[in-house]
TORROGU-884681 format. One record per residue (C-alpha): x negated, y negated, z negated; residue in one letter; residue number from 1. Coordinates in steps of 0.2 Angstrom, whole numbers, plus 5000, padded with zeros to 4 digits. Last residue first. Layout:
residues N
<<X,Y,Z>,'a',NUM>
...
END
This chain:
residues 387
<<5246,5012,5195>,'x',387>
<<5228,5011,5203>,'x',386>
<<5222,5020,5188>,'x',385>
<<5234,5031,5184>,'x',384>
<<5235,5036,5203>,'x',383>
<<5215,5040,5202>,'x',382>
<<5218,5052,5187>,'x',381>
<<5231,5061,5196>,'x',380>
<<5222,5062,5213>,'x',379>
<<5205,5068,5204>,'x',378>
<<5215,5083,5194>,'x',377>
<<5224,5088,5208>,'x',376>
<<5209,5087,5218>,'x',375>
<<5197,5097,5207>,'x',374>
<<5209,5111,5203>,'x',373>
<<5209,5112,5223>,'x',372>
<<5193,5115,5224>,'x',371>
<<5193,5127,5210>,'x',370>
<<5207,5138,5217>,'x',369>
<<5198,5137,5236>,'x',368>
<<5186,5147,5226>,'x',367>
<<5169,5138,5226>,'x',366>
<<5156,5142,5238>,'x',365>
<<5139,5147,5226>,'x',364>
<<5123,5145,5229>,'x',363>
<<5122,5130,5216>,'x',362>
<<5136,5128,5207>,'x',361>
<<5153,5118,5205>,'x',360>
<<5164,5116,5191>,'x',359>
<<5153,5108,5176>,'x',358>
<<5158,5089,5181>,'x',357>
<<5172,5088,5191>,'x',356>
<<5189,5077,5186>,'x',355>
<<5184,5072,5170>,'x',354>
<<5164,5066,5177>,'x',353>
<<5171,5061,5193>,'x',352>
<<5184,5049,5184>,'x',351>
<<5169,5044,5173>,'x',350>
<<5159,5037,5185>,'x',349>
<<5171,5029,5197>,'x',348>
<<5177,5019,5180>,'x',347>
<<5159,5012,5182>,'x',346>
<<5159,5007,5197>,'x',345>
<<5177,4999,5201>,'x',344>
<<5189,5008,5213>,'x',343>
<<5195,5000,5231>,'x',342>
<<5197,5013,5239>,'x',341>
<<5180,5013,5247>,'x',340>
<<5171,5014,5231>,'x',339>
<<5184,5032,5226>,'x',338>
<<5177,5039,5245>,'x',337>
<<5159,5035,5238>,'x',336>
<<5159,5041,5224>,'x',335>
<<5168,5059,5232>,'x',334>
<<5152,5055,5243>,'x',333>
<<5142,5056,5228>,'x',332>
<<5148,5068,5219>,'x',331>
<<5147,5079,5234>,'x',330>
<<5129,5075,5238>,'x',329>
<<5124,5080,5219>,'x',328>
<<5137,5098,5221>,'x',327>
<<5124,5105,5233>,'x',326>
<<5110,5108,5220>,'x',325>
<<5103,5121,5225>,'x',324>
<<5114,5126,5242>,'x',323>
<<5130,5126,5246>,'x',322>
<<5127,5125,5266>,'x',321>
<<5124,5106,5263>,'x',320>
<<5136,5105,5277>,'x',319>
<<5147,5117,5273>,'x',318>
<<5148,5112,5254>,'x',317>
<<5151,5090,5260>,'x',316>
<<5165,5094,5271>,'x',315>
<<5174,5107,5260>,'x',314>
<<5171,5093,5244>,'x',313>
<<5178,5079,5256>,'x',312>
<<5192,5091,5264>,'x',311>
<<5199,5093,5246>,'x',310>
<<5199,5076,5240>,'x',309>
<<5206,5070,5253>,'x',308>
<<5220,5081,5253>,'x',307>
<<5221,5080,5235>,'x',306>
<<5225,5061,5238>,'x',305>
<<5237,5063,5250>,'x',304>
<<5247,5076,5238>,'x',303>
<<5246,5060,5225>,'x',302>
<<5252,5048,5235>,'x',301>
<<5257,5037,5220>,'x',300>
<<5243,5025,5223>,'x',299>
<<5245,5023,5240>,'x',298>
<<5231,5028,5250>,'x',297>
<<5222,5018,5264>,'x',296>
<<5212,5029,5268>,'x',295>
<<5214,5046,5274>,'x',294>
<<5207,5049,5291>,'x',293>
<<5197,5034,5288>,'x',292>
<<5186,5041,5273>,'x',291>
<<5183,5056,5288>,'x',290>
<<5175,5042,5301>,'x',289>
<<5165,5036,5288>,'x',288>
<<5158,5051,5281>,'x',287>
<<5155,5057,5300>,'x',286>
<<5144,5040,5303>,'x',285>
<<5134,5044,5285>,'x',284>
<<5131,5063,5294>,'x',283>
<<5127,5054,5310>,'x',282>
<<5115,5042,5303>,'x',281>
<<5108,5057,5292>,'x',280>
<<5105,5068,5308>,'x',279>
<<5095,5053,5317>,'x',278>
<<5085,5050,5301>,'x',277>
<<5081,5068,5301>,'x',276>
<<5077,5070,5320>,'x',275>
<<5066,5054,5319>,'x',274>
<<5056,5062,5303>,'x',273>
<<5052,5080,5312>,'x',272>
<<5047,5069,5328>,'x',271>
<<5037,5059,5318>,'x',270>
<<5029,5075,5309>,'x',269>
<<5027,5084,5327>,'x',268>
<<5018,5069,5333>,'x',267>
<<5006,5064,5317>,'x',266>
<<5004,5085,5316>,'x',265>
<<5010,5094,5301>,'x',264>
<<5021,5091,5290>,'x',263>
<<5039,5097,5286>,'x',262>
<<5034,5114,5279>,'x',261>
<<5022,5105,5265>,'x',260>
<<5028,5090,5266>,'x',259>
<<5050,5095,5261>,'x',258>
<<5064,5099,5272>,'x',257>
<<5068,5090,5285>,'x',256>
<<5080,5094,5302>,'x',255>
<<5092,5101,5290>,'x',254>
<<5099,5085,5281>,'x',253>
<<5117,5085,5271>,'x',252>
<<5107,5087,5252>,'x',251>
<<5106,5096,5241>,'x',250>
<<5086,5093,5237>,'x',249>
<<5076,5076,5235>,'x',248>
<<5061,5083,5245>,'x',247>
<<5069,5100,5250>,'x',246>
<<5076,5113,5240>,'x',245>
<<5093,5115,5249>,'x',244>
<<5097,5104,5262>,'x',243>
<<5086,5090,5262>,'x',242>
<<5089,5071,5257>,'x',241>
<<5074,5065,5267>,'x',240>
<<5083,5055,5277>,'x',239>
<<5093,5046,5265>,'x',238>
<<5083,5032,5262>,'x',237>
<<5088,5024,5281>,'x',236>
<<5103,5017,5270>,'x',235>
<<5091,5004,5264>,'x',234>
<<5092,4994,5280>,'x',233>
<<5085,4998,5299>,'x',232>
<<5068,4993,5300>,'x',231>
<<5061,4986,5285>,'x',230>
<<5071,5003,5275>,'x',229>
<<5060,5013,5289>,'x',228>
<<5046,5006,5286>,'x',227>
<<5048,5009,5264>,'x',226>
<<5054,5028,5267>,'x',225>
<<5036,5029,5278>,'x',224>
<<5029,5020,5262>,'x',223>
<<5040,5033,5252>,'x',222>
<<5032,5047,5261>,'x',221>
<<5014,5044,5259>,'x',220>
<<5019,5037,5242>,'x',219>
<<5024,5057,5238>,'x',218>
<<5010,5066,5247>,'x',217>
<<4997,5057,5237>,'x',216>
<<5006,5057,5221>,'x',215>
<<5009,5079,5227>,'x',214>
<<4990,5080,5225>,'x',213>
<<4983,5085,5244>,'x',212>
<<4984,5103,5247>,'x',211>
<<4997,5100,5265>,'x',210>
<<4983,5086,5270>,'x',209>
<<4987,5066,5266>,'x',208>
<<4996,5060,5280>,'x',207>
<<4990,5048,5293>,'x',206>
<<4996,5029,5288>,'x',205>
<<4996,5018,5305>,'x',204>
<<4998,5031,5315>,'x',203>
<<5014,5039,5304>,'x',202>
<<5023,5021,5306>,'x',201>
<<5020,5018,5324>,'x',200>
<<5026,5035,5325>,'x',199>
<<5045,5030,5317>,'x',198>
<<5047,5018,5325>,'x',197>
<<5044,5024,5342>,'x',196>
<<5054,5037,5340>,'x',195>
<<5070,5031,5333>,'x',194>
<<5071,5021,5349>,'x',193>
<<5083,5032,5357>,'x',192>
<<5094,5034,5343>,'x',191>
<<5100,5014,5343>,'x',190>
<<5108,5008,5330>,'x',189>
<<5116,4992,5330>,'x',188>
<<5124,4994,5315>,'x',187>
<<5141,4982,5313>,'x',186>
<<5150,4995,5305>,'x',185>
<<5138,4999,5292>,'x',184>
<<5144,5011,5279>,'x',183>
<<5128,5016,5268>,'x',182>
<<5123,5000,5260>,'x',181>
<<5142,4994,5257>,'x',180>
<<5142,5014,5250>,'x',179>
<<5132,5011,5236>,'x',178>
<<5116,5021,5237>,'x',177>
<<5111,5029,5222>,'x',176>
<<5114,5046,5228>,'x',175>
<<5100,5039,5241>,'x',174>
<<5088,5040,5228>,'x',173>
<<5084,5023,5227>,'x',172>
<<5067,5015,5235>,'x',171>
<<5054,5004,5225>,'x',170>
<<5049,5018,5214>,'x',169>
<<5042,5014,5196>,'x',168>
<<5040,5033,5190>,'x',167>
<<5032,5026,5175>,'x',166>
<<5026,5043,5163>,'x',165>
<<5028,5043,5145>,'x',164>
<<5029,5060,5141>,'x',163>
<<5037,5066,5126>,'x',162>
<<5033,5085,5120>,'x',161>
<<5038,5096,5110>,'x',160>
<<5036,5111,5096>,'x',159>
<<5047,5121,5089>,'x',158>
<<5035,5139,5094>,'x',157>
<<5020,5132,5084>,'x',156>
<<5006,5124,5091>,'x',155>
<<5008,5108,5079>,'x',154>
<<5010,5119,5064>,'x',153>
<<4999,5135,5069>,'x',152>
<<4983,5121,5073>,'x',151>
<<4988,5113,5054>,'x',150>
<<4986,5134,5047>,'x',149>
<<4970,5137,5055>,'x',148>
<<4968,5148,5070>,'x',147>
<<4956,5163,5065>,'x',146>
<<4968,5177,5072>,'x',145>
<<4969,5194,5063>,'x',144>
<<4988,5198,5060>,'x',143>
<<4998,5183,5065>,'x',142>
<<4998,5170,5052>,'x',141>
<<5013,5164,5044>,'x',140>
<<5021,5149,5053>,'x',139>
<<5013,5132,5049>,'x',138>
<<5024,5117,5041>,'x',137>
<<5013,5113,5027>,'x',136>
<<4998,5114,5035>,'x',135>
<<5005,5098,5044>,'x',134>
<<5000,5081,5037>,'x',133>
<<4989,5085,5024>,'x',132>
<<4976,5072,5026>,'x',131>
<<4961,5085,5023>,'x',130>
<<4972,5096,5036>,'x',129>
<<4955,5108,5040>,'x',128>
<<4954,5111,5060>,'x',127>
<<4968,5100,5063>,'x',126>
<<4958,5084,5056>,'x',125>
<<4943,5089,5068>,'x',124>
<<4956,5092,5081>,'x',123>
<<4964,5073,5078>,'x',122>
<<4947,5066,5076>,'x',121>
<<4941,5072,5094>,'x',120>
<<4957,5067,5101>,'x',119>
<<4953,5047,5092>,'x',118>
<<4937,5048,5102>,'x',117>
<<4945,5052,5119>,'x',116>
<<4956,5041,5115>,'x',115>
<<4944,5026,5112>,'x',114>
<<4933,5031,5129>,'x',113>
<<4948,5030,5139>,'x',112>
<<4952,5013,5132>,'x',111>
<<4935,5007,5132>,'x',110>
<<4937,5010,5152>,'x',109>
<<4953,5004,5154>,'x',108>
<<4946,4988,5145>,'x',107>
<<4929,4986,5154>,'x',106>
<<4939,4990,5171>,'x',105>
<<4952,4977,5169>,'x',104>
<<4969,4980,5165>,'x',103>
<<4974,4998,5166>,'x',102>
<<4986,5004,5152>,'x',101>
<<4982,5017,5142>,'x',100>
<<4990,5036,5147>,'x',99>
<<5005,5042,5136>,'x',98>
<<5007,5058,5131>,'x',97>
<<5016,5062,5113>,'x',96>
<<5016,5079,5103>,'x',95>
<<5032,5080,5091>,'x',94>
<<5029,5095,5077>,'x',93>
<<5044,5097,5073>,'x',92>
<<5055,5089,5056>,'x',91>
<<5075,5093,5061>,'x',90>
<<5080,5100,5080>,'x',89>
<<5095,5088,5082>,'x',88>
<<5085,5073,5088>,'x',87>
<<5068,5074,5081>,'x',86>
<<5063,5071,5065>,'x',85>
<<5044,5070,5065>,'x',84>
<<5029,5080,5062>,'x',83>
<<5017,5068,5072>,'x',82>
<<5004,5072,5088>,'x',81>
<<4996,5062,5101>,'x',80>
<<4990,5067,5118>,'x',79>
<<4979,5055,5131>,'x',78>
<<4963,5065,5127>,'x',77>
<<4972,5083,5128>,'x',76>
<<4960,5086,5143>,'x',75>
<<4946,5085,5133>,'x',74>
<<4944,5102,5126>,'x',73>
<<4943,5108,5143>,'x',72>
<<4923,5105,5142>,'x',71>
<<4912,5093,5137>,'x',70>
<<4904,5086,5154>,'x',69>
<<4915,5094,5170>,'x',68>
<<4930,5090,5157>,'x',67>
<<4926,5071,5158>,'x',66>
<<4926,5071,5177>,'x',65>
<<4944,5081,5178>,'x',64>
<<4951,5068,5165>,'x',63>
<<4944,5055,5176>,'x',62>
<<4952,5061,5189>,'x',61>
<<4966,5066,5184>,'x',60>
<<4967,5047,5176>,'x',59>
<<4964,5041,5197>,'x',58>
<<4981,5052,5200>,'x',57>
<<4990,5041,5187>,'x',56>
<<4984,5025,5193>,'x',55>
<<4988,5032,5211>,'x',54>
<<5004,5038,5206>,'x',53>
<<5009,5022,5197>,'x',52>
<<5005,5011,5214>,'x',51>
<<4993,4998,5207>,'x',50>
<<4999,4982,5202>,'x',49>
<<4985,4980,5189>,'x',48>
<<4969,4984,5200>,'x',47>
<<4965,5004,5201>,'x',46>
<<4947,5006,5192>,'x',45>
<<4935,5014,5205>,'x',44>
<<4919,5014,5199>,'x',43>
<<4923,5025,5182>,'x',42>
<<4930,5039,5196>,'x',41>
<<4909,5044,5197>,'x',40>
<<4908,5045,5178>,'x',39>
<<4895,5031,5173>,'x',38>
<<4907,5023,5161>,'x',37>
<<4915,5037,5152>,'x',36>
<<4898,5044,5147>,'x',35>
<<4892,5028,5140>,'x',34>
<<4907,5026,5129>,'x',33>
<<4907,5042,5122>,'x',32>
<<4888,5043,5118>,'x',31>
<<4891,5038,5100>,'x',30>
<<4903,5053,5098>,'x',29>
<<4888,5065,5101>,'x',28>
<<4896,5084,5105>,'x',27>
<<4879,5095,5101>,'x',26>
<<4890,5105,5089>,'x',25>
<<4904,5111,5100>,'x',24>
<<4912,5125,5097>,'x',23>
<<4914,5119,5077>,'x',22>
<<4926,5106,5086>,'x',21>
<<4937,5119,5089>,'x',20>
<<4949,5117,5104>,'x',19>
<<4947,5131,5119>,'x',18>
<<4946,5141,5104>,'x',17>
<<4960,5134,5095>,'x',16>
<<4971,5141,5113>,'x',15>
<<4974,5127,5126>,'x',14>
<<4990,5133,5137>,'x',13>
<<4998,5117,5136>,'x',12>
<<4987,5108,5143>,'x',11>
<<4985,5113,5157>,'x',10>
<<4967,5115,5164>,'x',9>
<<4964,5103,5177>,'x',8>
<<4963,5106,5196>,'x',7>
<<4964,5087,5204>,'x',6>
<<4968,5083,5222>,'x',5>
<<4964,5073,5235>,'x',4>
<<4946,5065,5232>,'x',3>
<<4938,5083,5229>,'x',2>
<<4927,5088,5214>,'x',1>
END
């Protein structure tokens, strides 16, 4: 078992014989609670507070110690299941995943040890329905297998699943950036220094390795994200925001791409991360530089506004190259362009949601025909609005 990363059978690919409790005659529930208590990760229960990728990698862990002692089985520990109405898909069997909180040790611990009881139950109760909650629903049999019917029912093709993962970040995506914290004309930034920020912050943290979990790799990068926000303001987010399938993907930065092409040694990886926060300074500088070009507008200028519009989407698809995903960092500069004139957040929303939602692609360089289908209709939304 290594520190940095997990290898846990997925779930979703249990068959009833990784499952049946008759596989498993010797497993003693009565010894649960002991077992969970002297596994190795058992000593070192994150404190409340903890970063929710280390919480949640520490559960791998666990989950990886318990499955070294009674089998694959387990990992399904933190799963519940329910037929239940479901959106617009009727009665289906609804599986829910949700780790326990962590408190303090003895309760995280009794927590763990509870659910990995109550999954027991749940495939003891699957192996003969006694409560009669889901043979009901199971499809026919295939030809020779031994699973019983509730197994069928909740393992059926309809089934889901709802995870209930925190992804508390302290950073935005910078798509979420409003563009007051983007355009800052009284920046003193200096491209020079870049640097030495940025290597004072990859010393003082050295990165996980390339195989490490991707939560390792991830807070690794948002604490650098985190020094540089110190540093410079929230706008610095945006370095990361790679061309194609990078880190947050689409976006306007070529000099990054993602950890594991981007990372390597702490002075190429600060090199690699002060060229892309020098490009997305400039890329946010040209954005600014192009809004002046065109604004202010008058609200009946609707040939000025299509102008705008136009060369914003053209600027924004040859710098991201029309990649994956390319039409994200064109929404949001088109967001940004409709903020600086004066328009109101949440009518911003649903003028770009009429105006272009559903007519760009990724890969693809729309037809000047679509590109101006979106001005037109942008510009004669906008002047109603500012009427």
């Amino acid at each position: 078992m290594t520190i940095d990363r997990v290898n846990l059978t997925d779930f979703s690919r249990l068959t009833w014989k990784d499952v049946d409790p008759a596989t498993r005659p010797a497993f003693d529930p009565g010894r649960v609670a002991e077992l969970v208590r002297v596994l190795p990760p058992a000593a070192d229960v994150p404190p409340p507070g903890t970063d929710w990728r280390l919480t949640d990698f520490w559960y791998d862990r666990m989950t990886e110690a318990l499955v070294e002692h009674l089998g694959d089985w387990v990992v399904g520990w933190w799963y519940t299941v329910a037929m239940e109405d479901h959106q617009d898909r009727g009665v289906i069997p609804l599986w829910r995943a949700r780790r326990p909180p962590v408190t303090t040790p003895e309760e995280t611990l009794t927590r763990i040890a509870d659910a990995v009881l109550a999954w027991h139950e749940l495939l003891v109760e699957l192996a003969t329905d006694a409560r009669g909650r889901f043979a009901a629903a199971a499809p026919a049999a295939a030809d020779g297998t031994d699973e019983p019917p509730a197994w069928r029912a909740v393992r059926g093709d309809g089934w889901t699943t709802v995870y209930d993962m925190p992804d508390d970040r302290r950073l935005p995506h910078p798509s979420k950036l409003s563009w007051a914290k983007t355009d800052r004309p009284e920046l003193v930034f200096d491209p020079d220094e870049v640097r030495a920020v940025v290597s004072e912050l990859v010393a003082a943290a050295e990165p996980p390795s390339a195989e490490a979990d991707w939560r390792l790799r991830d807070l690794w990068l948002e604490n650098i994200s985190a020094g540089l926000v110190d540093r410079y303001g929230r706008w610095a987010v945006g370095w990361r925001w790679a061309v194609g399938e990078g880190d947050f993907g689409g976006g306007p930065v070529g000099s990054w791409c993602c950890f594991p092409h981007s990372v390597s040694t702490p002075e190429a990886t600060a090199s690699t991360i002060s060229a892309a926060l020098v490009e997305w300074r400039d890329w946010l500088d040209d954005v600014a530089e192009r809004f002046d070009r065109f604004l202010p507008l008058a609200a009946d200028d609707l040939a000025g506004w299509e102008r705008a519009v136009a060369h914003l989407v053209t600027a924004v698809g040859d710098r991201t190259q029309y990649e994956s995903g390319w039409y994200g960092c064109c929404l949001t500069v088109l967001d940004w362009f409709l903020d600086a004139a004066g328009i109101e957040s949440p009518r911003r929303e649903e003028l770009l949601e009429h105006a272009v939602a559903g007519r760009f692609e990724s890969w693809v360089e729309p037809p000047r025909a679509v590109v101006e289908s979106v001005a037109e209709n942008l510009a004669r939304r906008v002047a109603v609005d500012l009427a």
